[in-house]
C-alpha positions in Angstrom: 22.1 -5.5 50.5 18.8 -7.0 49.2 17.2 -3.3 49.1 20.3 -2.1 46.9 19.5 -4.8 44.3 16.2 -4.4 43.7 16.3 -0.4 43.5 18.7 -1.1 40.4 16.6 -3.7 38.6 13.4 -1.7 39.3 13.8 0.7 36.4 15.2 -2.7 34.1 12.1 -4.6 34.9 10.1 -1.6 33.9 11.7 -1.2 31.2 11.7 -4.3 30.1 8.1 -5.3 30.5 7.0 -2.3 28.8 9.2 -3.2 25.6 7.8 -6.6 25.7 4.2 -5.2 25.9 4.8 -2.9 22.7 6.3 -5.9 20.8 3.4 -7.9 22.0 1.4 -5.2 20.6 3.0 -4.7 17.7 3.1 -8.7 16.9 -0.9 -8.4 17.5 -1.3 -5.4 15.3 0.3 -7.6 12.6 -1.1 -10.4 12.8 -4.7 -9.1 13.1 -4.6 -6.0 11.0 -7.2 -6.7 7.8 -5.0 -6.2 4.8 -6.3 -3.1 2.4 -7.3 -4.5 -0.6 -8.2 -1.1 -2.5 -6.3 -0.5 -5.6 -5.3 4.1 -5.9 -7.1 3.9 -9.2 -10.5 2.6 -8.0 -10.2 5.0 -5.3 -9.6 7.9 -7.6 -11.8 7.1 -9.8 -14.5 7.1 -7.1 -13.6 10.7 -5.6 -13.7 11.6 -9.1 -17.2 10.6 -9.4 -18.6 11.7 -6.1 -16.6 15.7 -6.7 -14.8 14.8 -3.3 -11.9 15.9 -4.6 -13.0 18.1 -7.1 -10.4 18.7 -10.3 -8.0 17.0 -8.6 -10.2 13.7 -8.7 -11.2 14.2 -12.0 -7.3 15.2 -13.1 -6.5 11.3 -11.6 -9.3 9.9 -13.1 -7.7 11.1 -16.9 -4.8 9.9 -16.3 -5.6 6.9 -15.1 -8.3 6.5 -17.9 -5.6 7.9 -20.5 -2.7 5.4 -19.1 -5.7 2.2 -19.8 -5.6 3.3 -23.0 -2.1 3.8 -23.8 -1.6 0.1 -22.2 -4.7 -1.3 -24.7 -2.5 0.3 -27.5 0.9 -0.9 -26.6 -0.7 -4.6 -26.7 -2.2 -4.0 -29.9 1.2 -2.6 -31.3 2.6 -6.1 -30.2 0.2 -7.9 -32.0 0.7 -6.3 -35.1 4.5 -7.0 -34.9 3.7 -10.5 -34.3 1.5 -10.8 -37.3 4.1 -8.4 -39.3 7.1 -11.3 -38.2 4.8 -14.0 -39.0 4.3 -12.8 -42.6 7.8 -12.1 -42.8 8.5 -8.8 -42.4 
């Protein structure tokens, strides 16, 4: 009867302690995984520089230098409504 038993929770076991290793892993691969800290534009900008990537890179680079610029503008569109309130307008 014993034999019977254990030739049924053979493939559990199994399959149990190979779950538990993949969560272990998994819990490690978290936990000790360095976090990537580089931003898309820094990285574009850098294949741009370095023709990696060709017109591709240097298309990304634009837009990314052209969106800086729109952003540099928009804050200088709210300062000029601020000073246009403030005077009254």
């Amino acid at each position: 009867m014993t034999s019977h038993v254990t030739s049924r929770t053979r493939p559990a076991v199994r399959a149990g302690l190979a779950t538990g290793m993949f969560l272990l892993g998994v819990l490690c691969g978290s936990l000790f995984q360095p976090r990537a800290e580089a931003q898309l534009g820094d990285v574009m900008k850098k294949a741009g520089e370095s023709g990696s990537l060709g017109a591709v890179g240097q298309l990304g680079t634009s837009i990314i230098e052209m969106q800086d610029h729109v952003t540099a503008l928009q804050k200088n569109i709210d300062t000029l409504k601020k000073v246009k309130s403030a005077l009254g307008g």
